[in-house]
N, C-alpha and C positions, 0 to 999 in steps of 0.2 A: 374114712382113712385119707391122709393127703397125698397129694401127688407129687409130692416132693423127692426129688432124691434126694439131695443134702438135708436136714433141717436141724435148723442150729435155734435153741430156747433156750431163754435169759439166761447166757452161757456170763461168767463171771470169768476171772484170770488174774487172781494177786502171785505177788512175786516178794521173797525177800531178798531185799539188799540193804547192806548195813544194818541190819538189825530192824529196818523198817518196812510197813508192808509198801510194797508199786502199786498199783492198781492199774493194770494192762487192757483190759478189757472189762466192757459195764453193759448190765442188760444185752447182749446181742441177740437179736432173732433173726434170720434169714433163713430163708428160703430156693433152695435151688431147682429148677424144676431135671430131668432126663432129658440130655441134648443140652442146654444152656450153655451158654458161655457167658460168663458175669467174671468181674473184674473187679479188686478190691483196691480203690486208689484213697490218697490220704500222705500225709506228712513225714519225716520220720519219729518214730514213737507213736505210731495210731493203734500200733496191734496187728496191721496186716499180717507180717508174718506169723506172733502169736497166734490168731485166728487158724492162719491156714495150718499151722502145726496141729495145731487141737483137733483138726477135720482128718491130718493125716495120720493122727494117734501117736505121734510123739510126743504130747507134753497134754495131760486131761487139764478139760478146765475145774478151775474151783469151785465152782455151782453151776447150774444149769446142765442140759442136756443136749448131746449130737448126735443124730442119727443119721444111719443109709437106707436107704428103703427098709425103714420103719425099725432098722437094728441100732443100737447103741452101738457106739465107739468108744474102746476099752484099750485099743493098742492098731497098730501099723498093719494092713492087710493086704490082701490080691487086691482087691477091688479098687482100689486109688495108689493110682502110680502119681509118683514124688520125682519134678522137675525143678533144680535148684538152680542158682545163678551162675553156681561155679561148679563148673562139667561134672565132676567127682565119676571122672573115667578111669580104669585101673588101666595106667601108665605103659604097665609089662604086658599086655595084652592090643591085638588089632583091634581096628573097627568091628570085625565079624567076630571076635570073639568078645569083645565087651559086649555086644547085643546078644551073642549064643548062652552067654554066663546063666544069668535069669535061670533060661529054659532049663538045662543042665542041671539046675539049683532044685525044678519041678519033677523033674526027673521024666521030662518030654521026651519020648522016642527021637533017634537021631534024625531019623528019615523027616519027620515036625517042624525040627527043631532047623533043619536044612531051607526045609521049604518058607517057611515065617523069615528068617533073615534073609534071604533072596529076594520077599516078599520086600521088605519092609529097606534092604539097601535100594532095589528098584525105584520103591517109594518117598524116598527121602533122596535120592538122587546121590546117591554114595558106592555104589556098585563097582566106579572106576577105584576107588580107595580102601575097599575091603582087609588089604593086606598092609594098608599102613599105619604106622604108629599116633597114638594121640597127640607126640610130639613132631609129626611131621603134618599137622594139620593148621588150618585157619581158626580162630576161634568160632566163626559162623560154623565150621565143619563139626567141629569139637561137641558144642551145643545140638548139633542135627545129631549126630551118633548116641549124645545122651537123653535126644528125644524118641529115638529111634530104640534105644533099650528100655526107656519104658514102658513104649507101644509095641513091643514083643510078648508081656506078660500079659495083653489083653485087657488091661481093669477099662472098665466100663466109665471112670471119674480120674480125670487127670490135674491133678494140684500143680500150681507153677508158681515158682518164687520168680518171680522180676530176672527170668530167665535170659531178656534179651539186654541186659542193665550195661553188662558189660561190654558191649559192642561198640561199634562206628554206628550211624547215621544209616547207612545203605545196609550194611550186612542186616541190621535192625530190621529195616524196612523189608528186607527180604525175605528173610523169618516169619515175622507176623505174616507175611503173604501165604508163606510155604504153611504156617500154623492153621492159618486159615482155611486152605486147601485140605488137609488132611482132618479138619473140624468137618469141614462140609462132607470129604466121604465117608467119616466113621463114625460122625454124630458120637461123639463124647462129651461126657459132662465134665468143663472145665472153669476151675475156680482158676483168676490168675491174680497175679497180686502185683501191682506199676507205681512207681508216685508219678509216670509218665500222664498227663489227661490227653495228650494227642494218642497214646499208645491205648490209654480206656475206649477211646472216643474209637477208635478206627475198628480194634476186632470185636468187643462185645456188643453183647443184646441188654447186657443190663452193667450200668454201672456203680457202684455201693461206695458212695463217700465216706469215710472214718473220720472220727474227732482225733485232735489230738489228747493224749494220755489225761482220763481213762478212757482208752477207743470205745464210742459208742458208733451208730448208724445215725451220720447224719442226712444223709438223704440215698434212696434210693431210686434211679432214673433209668428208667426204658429209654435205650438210644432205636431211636423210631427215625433212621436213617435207612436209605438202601444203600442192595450190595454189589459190585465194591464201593467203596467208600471213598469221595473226594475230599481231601484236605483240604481244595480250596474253596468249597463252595461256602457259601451262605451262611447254612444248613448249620452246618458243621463248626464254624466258625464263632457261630452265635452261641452253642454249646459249650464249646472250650472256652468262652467269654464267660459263661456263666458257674463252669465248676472252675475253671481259673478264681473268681472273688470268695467261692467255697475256701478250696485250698489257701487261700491267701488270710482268713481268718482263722485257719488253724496254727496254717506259720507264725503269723501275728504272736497267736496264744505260748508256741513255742520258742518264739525266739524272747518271748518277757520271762518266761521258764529258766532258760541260762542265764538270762542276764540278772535275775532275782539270785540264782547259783553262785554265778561268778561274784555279786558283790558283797556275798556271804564266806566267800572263800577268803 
């Protein structure tokens, strides 16, 4: 049996538009192991998100097979909590009560349900802001409270859409810190998805290049860095030099994609 938590087989992904088929995703295999963190970087139109949908059971692929510890993926479950780009906080509710929702939803004992968001504002360092509105937050805070309602429901695999996309430079940089810290003590299995390669490069252990459309795997690379991890060195440098020419020949393929578009329009 594999020791896979995730595993994704020659998963396909067509789409219609206009009347014709897309082809989103080709051949995928991957593999995640329990604890990972792996990063899915690539262009726009690679698939990432498609892929990570498929994982979280919002949209099946059109062949091929996903599993979690050895089960198929049929639909959206406990077990993988869904981290989007844009907060999707419910507006009319606190901090404490967008993270208590969930539980409420499981029908967790109050006393539980008490103890976990105490836990978890302590943890995410939100504790002062409990009683404030989503609209009276920072977008760094906004993103922590809807990382913080995920990691209430416990799943054991956290999916991340290019969660930190919208930010400044430092709040960014912050996050991944705080993300990382909270990887190290709960050891969850996190799929994320960046066209950032400094942001691949810094938190993961494995990072999975995409083609551009049809998203295949064009390279899969163990970042064999320690941790923390300096931007500046060497090391690192020589990395991002290397998936930088990656990405660059997908853009290449994409940007002759519109411009073939454009002079057909």
């Amino acid at each position: 049996m594999s020791d896979s938590h995730i595993s994704v087989q020659g998963v396909h992904k067509v789409f219609q538009s206009g009347g014709q088929d897309v082809h989103a995703l080709k051949a995928i295999n991957l593999e995640v192991k329990q604890g990972e963190f792996v990063c899915l970087l690539g262009p726009s139109g690679c698939g990432k998100s498609t892929l990570l949908n498929a994982v979280a059971g919002f949209s099946l692929p059109s062949s091929g097979t996903i599993t979690v510890d050895g089960l198929s993926i049929t639909d959206p479950g406990p077990d993988r909590g869904m981290v989007f780009q844009e907060y999707a906080l419910f507006p009319w509710m606190t901090v404490e009560q967008n993270i208590t929702f969930g539980l409420q939803i499981k029908g967790t004992a109050k006393p539980a349900i008490q103890a976990k968001v105490n836990e978890l504002l302590e943890l995410l360092h939100l504790a002062d802001f409990r009683k404030r509105f989503p609209k009276d937050l920072s977008g760094g805070m906004r993103q922590r409270v809807a990382i913080a309602r995920v990691l209430a429901l416990d799943s054991p695999i956290l999916l991340m859409d290019e969660p930190f996309g919208a930010l400044d430079a430092l709040t960014r940089r912050n996050l991944q810190d705080e993300l990382l810290r909270l990887w190290t003590e709960l050891r969850k299995t996190i799929l994320f998805v960046t066209h950032s390669i400094e942001e691949a490069l810094y938190l993961a252990d494995r990072t999975v290049v995409m083609t551009y459309r049809p998203g295949t795997i064009k390279r899969d690379l163990v970042i064999d860095l320690p941790r923390p991890r300096d931007v500046a060195s060497p090391a690192f440098n020589a990395l991002k030099k290397d998936l930088g020419q990656l990405l660059m020949e997908e853009q290449s393929r994409l940007n002759q994609d519109e411009f073939r578009a454009a002079a057909v329009d």
